[in-house]
C-alpha positions as CSV (number, residue, x, y, z in Angstrom):
1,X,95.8,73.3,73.6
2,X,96.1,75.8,76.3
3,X,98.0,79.1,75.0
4,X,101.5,78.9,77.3
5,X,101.3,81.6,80.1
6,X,104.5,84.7,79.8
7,X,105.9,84.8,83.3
8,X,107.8,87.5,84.7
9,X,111.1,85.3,84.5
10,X,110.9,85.1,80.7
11,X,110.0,88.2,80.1
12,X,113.6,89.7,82.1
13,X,115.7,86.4,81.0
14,X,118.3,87.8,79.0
15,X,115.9,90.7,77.6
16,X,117.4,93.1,80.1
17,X,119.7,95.8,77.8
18,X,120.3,98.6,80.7
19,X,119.5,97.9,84.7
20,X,120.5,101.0,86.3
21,X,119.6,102.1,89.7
22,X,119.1,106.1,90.6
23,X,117.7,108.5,93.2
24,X,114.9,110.5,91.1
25,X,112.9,113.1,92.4
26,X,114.5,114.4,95.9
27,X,112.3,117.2,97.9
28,X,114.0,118.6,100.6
29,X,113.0,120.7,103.9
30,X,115.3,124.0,104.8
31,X,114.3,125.3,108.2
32,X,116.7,127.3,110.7
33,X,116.6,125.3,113.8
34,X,116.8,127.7,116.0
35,X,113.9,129.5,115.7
36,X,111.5,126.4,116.0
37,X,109.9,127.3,119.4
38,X,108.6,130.8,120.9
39,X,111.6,131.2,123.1
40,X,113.8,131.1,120.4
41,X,111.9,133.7,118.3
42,X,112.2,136.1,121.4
43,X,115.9,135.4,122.4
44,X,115.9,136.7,117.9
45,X,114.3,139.6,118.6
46,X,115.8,140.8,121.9
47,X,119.6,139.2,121.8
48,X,120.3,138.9,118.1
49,X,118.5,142.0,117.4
50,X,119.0,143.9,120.1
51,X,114.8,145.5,120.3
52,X,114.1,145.5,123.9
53,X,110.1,143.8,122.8
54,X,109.9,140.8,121.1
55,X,107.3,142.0,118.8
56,X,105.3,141.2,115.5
57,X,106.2,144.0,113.5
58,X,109.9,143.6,113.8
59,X,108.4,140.0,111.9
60,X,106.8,142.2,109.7
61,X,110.2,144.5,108.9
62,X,111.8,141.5,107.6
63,X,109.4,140.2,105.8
64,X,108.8,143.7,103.9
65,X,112.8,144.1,102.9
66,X,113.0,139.8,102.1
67,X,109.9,141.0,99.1
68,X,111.6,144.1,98.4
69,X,114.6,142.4,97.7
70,X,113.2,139.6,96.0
71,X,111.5,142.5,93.3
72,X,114.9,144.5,92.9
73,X,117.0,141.1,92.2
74,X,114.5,140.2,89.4
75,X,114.4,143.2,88.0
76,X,118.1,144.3,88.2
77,X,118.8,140.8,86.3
78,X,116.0,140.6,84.0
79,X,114.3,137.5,85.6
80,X,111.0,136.6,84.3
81,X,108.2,137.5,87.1
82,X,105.4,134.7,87.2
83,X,101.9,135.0,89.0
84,X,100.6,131.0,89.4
85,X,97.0,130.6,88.9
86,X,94.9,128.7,91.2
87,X,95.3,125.0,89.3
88,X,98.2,125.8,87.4
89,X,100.7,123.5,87.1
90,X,104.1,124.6,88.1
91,X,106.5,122.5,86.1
92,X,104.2,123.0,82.9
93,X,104.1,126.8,83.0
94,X,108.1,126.9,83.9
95,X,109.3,124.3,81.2
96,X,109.3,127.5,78.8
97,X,112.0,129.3,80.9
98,X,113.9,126.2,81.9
99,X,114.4,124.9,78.2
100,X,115.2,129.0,77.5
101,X,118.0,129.1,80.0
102,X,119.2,125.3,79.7
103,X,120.2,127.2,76.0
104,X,122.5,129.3,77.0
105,X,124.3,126.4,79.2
106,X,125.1,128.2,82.1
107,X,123.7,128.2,85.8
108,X,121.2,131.7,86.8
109,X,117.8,131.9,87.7
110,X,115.3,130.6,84.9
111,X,112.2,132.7,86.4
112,X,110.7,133.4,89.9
113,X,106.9,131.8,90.5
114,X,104.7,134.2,93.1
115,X,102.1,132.0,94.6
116,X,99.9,132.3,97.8
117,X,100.0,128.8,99.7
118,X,99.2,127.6,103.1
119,X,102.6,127.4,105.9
120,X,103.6,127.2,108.8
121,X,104.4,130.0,110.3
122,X,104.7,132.4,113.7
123,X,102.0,134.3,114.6
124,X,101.8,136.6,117.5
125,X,99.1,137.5,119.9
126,X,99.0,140.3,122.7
127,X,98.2,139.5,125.6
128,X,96.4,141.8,128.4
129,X,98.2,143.2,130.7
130,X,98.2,145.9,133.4
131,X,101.4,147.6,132.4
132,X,101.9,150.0,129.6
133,X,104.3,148.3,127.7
134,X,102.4,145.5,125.4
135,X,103.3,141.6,125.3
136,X,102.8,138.9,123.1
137,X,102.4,135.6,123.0
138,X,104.1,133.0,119.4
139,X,102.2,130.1,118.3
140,X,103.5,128.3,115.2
141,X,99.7,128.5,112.7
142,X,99.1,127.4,109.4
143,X,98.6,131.1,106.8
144,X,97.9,131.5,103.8
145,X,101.0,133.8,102.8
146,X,102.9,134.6,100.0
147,X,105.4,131.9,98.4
148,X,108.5,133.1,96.1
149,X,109.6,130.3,93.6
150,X,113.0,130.4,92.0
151,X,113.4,128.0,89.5
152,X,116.9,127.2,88.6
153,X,119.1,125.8,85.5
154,X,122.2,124.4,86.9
155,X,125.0,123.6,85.6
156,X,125.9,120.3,87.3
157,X,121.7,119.4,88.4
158,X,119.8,120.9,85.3
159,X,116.2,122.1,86.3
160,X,115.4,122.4,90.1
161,X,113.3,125.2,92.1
162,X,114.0,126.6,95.7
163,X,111.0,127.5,97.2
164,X,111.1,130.6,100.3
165,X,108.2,131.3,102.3
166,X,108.1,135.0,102.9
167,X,106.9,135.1,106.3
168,X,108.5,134.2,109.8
169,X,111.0,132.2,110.2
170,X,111.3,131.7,106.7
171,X,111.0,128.0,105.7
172,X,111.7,126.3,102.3
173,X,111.4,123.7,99.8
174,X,114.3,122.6,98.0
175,X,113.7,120.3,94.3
176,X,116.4,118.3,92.5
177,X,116.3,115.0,90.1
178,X,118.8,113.0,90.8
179,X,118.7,111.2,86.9
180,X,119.4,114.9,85.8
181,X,122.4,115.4,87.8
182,X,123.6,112.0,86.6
183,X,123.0,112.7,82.8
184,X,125.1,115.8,83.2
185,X,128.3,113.6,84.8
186,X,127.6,111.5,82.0
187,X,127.9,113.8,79.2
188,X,131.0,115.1,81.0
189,X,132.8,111.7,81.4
190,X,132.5,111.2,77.8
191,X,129.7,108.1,78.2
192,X,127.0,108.4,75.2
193,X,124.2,107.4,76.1
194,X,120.1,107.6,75.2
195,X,117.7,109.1,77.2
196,X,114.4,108.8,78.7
197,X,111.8,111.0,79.5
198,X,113.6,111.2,83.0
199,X,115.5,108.5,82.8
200,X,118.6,106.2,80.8
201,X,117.5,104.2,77.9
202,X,120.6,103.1,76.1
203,X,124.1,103.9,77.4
204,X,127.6,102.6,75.8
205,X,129.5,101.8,79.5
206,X,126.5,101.2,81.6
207,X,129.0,99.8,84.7
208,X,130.3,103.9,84.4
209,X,126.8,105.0,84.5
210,X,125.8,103.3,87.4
211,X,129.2,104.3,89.1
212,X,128.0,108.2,88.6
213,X,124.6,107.4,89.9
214,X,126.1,105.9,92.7
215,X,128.3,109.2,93.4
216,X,125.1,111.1,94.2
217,X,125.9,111.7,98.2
218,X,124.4,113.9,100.5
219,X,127.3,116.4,100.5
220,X,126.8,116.7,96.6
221,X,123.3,118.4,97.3
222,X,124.4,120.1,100.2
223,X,127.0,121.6,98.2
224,X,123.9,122.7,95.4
225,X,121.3,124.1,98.4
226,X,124.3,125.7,100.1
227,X,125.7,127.4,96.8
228,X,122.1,128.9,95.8
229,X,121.2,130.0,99.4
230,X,123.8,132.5,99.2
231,X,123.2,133.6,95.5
232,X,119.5,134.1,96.1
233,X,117.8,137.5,97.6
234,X,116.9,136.0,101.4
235,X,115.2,137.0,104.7
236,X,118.8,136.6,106.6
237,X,122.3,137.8,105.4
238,X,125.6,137.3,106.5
239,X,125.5,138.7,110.1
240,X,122.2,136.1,110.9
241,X,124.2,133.1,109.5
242,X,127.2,133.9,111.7
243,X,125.3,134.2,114.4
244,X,123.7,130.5,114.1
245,X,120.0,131.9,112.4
246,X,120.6,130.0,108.3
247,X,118.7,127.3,107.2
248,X,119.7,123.6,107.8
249,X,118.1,120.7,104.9
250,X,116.1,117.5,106.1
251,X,114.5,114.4,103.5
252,X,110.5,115.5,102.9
253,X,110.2,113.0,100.0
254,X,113.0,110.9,98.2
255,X,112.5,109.4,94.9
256,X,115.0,105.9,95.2
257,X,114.4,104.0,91.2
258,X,115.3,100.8,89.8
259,X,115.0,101.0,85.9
260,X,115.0,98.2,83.5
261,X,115.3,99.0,79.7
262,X,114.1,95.9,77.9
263,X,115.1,95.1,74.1
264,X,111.7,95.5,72.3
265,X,108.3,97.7,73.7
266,X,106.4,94.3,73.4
267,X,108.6,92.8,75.8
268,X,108.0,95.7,78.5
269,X,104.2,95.6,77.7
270,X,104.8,91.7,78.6
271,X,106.7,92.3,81.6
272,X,104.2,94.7,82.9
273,X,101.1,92.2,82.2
274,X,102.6,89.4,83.7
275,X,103.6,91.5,86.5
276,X,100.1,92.1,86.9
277,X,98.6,89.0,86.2
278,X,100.8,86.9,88.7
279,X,101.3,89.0,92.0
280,X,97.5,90.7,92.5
281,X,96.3,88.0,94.8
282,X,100.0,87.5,96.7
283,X,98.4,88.9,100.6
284,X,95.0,87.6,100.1
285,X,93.3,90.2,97.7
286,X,89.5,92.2,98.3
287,X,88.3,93.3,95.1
288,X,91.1,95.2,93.0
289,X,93.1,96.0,96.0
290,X,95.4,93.9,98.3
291,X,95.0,94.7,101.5
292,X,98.1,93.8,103.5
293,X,97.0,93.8,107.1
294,X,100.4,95.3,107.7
295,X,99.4,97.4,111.1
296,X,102.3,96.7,113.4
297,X,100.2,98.1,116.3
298,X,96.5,99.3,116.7
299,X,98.0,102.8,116.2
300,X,100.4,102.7,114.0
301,X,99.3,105.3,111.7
302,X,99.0,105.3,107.0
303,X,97.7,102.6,105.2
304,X,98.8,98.8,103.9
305,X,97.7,98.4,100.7
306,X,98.6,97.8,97.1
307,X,96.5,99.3,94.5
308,X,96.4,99.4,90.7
309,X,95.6,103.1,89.5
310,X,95.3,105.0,86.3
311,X,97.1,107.9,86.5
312,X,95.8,111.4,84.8
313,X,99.2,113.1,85.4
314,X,102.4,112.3,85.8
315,X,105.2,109.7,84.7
316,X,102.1,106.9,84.5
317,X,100.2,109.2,82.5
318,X,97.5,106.6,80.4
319,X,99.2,103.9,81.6
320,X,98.9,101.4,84.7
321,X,100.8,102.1,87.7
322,X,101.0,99.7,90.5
323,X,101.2,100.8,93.9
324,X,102.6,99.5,97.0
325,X,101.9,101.6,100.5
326,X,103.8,101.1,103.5
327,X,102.7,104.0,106.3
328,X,103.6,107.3,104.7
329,X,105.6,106.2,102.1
330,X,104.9,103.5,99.1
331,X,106.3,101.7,96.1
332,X,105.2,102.3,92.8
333,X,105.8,100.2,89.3
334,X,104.9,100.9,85.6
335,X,106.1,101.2,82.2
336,X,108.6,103.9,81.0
337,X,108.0,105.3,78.0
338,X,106.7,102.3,76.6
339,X,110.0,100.8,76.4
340,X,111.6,100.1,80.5
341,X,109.8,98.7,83.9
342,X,110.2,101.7,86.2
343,X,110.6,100.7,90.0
344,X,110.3,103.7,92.4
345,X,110.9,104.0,96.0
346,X,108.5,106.8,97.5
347,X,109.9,107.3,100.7
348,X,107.7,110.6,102.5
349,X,108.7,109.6,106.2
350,X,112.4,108.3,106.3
351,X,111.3,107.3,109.6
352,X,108.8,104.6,107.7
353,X,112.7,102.8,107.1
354,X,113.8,103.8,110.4
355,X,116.2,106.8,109.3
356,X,116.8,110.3,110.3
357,X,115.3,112.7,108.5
358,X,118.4,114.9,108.4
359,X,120.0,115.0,104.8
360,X,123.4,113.7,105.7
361,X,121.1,110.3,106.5
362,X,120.3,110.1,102.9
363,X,122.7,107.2,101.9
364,X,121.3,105.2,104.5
365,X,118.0,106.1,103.7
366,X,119.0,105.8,99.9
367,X,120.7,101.7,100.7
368,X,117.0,100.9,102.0
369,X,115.4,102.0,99.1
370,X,117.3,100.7,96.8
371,X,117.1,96.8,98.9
372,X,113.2,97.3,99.1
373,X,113.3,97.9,95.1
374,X,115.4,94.6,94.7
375,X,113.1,92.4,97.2
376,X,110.2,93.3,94.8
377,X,111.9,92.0,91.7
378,X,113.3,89.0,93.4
379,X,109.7,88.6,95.4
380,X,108.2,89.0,91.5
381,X,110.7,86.2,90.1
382,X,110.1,83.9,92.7
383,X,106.1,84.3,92.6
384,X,106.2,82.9,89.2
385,X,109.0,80.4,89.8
386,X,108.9,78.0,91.9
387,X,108.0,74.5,91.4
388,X,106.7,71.9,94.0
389,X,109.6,69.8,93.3
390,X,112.1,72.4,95.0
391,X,113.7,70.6,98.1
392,X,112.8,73.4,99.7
393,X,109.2,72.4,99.8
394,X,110.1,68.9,100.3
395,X,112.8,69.5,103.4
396,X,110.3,72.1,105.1
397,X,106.8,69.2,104.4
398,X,108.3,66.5,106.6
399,X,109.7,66.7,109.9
400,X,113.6,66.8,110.3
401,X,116.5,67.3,112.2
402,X,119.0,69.6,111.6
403,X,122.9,69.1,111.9
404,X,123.1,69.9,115.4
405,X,120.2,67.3,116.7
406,X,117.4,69.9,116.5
407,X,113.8,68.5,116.0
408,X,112.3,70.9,113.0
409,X,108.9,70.6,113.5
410,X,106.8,70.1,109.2
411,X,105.0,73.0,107.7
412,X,102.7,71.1,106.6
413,X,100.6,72.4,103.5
414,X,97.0,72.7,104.1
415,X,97.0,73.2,107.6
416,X,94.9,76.5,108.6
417,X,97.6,77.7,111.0
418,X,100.7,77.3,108.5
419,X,98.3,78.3,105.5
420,X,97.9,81.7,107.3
421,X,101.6,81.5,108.4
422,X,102.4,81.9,104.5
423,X,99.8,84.6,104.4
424,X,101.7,86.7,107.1
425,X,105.0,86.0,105.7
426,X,103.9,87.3,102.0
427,X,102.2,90.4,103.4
428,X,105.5,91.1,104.8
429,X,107.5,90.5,101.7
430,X,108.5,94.4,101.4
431,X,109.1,95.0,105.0
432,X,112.0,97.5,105.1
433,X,112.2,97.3,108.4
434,X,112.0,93.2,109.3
435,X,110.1,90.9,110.8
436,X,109.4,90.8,114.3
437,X,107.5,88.4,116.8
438,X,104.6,91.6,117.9
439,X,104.1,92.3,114.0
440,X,103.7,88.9,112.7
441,X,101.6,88.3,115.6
442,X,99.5,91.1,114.4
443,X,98.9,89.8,111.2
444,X,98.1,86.0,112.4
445,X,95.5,86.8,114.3
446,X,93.8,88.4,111.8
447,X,94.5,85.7,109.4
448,X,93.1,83.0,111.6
449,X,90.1,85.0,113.2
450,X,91.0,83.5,116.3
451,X,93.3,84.4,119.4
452,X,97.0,84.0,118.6
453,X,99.3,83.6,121.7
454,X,102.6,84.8,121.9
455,X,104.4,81.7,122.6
456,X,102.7,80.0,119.4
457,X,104.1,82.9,118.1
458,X,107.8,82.3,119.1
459,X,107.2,78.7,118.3
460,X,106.3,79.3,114.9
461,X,109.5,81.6,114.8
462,X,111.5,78.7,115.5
463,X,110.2,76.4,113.0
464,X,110.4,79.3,110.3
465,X,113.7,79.6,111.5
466,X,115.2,75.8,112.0
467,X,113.6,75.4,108.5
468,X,115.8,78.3,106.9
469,X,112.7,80.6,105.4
470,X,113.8,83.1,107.9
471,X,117.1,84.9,109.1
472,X,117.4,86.6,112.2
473,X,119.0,90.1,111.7
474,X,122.4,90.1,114.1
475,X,121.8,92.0,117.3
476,X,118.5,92.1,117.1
477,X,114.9,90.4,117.1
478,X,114.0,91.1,114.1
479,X,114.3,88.3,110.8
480,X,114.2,89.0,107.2
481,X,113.0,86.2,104.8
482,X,115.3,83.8,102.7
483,X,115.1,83.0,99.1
484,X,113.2,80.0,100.0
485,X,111.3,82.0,102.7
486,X,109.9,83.9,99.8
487,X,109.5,81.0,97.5
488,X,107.9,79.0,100.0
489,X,105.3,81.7,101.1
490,X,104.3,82.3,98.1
491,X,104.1,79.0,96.7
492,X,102.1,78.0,99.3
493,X,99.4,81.3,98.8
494,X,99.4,80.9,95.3
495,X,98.5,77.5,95.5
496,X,95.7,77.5,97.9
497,X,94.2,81.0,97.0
498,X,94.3,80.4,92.5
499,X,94.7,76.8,92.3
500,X,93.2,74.6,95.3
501,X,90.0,77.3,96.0
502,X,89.0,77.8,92.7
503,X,88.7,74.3,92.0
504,X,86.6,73.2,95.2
505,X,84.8,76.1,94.1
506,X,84.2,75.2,90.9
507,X,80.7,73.4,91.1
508,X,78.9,76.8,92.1
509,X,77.4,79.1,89.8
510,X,80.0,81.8,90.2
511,X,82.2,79.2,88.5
512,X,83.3,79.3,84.6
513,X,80.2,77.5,83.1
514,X,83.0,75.7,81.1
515,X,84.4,74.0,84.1
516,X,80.9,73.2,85.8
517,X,80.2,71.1,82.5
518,X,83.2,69.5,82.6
519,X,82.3,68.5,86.3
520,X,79.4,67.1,85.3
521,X,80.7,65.1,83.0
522,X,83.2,64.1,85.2
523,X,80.6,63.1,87.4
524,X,78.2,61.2,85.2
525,X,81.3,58.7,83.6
526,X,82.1,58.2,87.7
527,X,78.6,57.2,88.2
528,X,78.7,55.2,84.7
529,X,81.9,53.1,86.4
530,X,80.2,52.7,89.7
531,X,77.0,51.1,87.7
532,X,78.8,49.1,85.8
533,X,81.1,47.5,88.9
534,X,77.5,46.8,90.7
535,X,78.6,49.1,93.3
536,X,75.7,50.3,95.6
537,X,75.3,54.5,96.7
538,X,76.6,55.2,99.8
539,X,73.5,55.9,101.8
């Protein structure tokens, strides 16, 4: 007897101990938006500061005091002063001085990292000239240049890092972990809990848990980058932030997890392996990669793909991750610890979700993630179970009419066009953004290597969408799938591309050699029958 196949559904039935939902890792943009195009950096120089030419050594001047000032402030507070090496990793050589000051439980400045990195930066050229007096010409350049890192213990977010360019106009990099933040609220509410390496394994109220993780708002960081910006040693002072030159924050990259703490390791390992086992060919797979086909246009620009990697470094370090890419940004899935299903949101464009990249967008941005990270589960659940017997499968096989005299034309199973209908629909199963009539049109006509009109495409919008598999998203024309959208699309790929294929298949020599012999034997008692019946071979 066959061994009985574990499914993702039995894996998370009633195993789930902890389900908690986070931002992780948030990486954040300062920049002063007023000095983000030459004019500005000349209305600096001559208005704000009064020099009659705009010119680069005045750059220069406050560059010099910002790393004179950045030496004294270590030294007057006994800061450790760090040189990185050329492959060093940063977190590994800092963990030392983090763990030293997270000690003494009180917010300061762990240690400042010197490192000389590529930015973008003003650079100034003269131009010639017949008068005495020299000008020059600003052009934003990438320069190698001198970075100062200040890696932080605080009090309310643990470890995080601020990271200020030294050269004009000054931008930086801003680090926080949003799970760190939230085991800190914790601690203070009174809620025990177990951790993770970065994460929640146990907790006794997690319903107040998820509560704090959902207090992380934008204003709560802004608060943090706001506070340190005026502890820390930096190019502008209070006269410059009066006058409208201080650094504003923007999203770089947000970190938006589901985690899923399951009650024994072997039932994680399970998860993850059927996980594997039953989504790889959802999309129409090419080798060990899916390639989604998900171009919206000819130039839209990133990649569409899901991959399965092995990381060297990192949270999937020796284990499998599984990756999702959408544009800039991607979704990524692997085991915790051994112990919990980690599902991360990599958002590295907001724009990918169709938000502003501004910080006070964040909880928008943060709502998206956290939707796309629930579609995959229930995308997951469904792929491994539905059953032909739904009435989905038999209301949508048949012709119909709906309650208001509608004709609904059948998707019938089998047929090319619907067969790569279901394709398009499953490659669009983690669209943050929707479904609309140009992108699915996109994807068809790939599918069916044939042209691919737009009014077959509007037609088969109205049969997905008098057949309830897709919703059309109010004030707008754009649809998001239904349950039975997803079951149905998937159902239908599943069966053609690891059930129906394989077995027409199965007679040529790529085929198990188990199954050709069982052909064959098929075959020769079918001949036997036809012999013994006196039934003559069809010429």
């Amino acid at each position: 007897m066959a061994q009985r196949v574990v499914t993702v559904n039995d894996v998370l039935g009633g195993h789930v101990v902890l389900d908690i939902e986070c931002l992780d890792r948030v990486y954040l943009n300062a920049y002063v938006p007023v000095l983000q195009t030459s004019g500005q950096v000349v209305a600096f120089m001559t208005q704000h500061l009064g020099m009659p030419i705009p010119s680069p050594a005045l750059m220069e001047k406050i560059s010099t005091r910002f790393r004179r000032s950045v030496a004294s402030f270590a030294e007057a507070n006994g800061i450790a002063w760090v040189r990185f090496g050329k492959d060093a990793r940063k977190a590994d050589v800092m963990a030392p001085y983090l763990r030293k000051a997270a000690a003494t439980g009180r917010s300061q400045v762990a240690a400042i990292g010197v490192a000389q990195e590529f930015q973008r930066v003003w650079a100034a050229y003269r131009r010639d000239t017949a008068t005495a007096a020299p000008q020059y010409t600003f052009a934003k350049t990438d320069r190698r240049v001198t970075c100062y890192y200040f890696y932080l213990w605080d009090e309310d977010f643990g470890p995080a890092f601020i990271k200020v360019c030294a050269y004009f106009p000054y931008p930086a990099k801003i680090w926080v972990n949003g799970h760190e933040w939230a085991k800190r609220q914790a601690a203070r509410a009174g809620i025990g809990f177990t951790e993770l390496s970065n994460g929640f394994a146990a907790c006794a109220d997690p319903a107040a848990l998820q509560q704090i993780c959902d207090r992380l708002q934008p204003g709560t960081i802004e608060v943090f980058a706001q506070r340190w910006l005026h502890r820390l040693p930096l190019p502008f002072g209070r006269t410059d932030q009066q006058a409208g030159y201080w650094w504003e924050i923007s999203m770089r990259q947000v970190e938006v997890s589901r985690t899923l703490v399951l009650d024994a390791p072997r039932r994680a390992r399970a998860f993850f392996e059927a996980l594997i086992a039953g989504n790889l060919d959802v999309g129409r797979p090419a080798n060990v990669e899916i390639i989604f086909n998900r171009h919206i246009r000819r130039d839209t620009p990133g990649v569409f793909r899901t991959a399965i990697d092995r990381p060297t470094v990192g949270p999937g370090t020796g284990g499998v991750v599984l990756n999702l890419f959408y544009k800039h940004s991607r979704v990524k899935q692997y085991l915790k610890d051994g112990k919990a299903m980690r599902i991360e949101t990599v958002i590295n464009s907001p724009r990918d979700l169709r938000c502003l990249a501004r910080l006070p967008n964040l909880s928008e941005l943060q709502d998206k993630a956290r939707a796309i990270n629930r579609r995959i589960l229930e995308t997951e659940r469904a792929g491994q179970g539905t059953v032909l017997a739904s009435p989905a499968f038999e209301r949508i096989a048949h012709p119909s009419v709906t309650a208001d005299g509608r004709r609904t034309p059948a998707l019938r199973f089998g047929d090319p066009r619907v067969m790569a209908l279901a394709g398009a629909l499953c490659t669009t199963l983690l669209a943050a953004t929707g479904i609309t009539n140009k992108s699915l049109r996109a994807l068809m006509t790939g599918l069916t290597h044939a042209p691919y009109s737009p009014g077959q495409m509007t037609y088969d919008l109205r049969r997905l969408r008098l057949t309830g598999l897709i919703h059309r998203i109010g004030h707008t024309h754009r649809y998001t799938l239904t349950p039975d959208g997803i079951r149905v699309a998937v159902f239908y790929t599943k069966l053609h591309n690891r059930l129906l294929r394989p077995l027409l298949a199965a007679d040529q020599p790529q085929a198990p050699p188990e199954l050709r012999a069982a052909l064959r034997a098929i075959d020769q008692h079918v001949d036997a029958y036809i012999t013994y019946a006196r039934l003559g071979q069809a010429a």
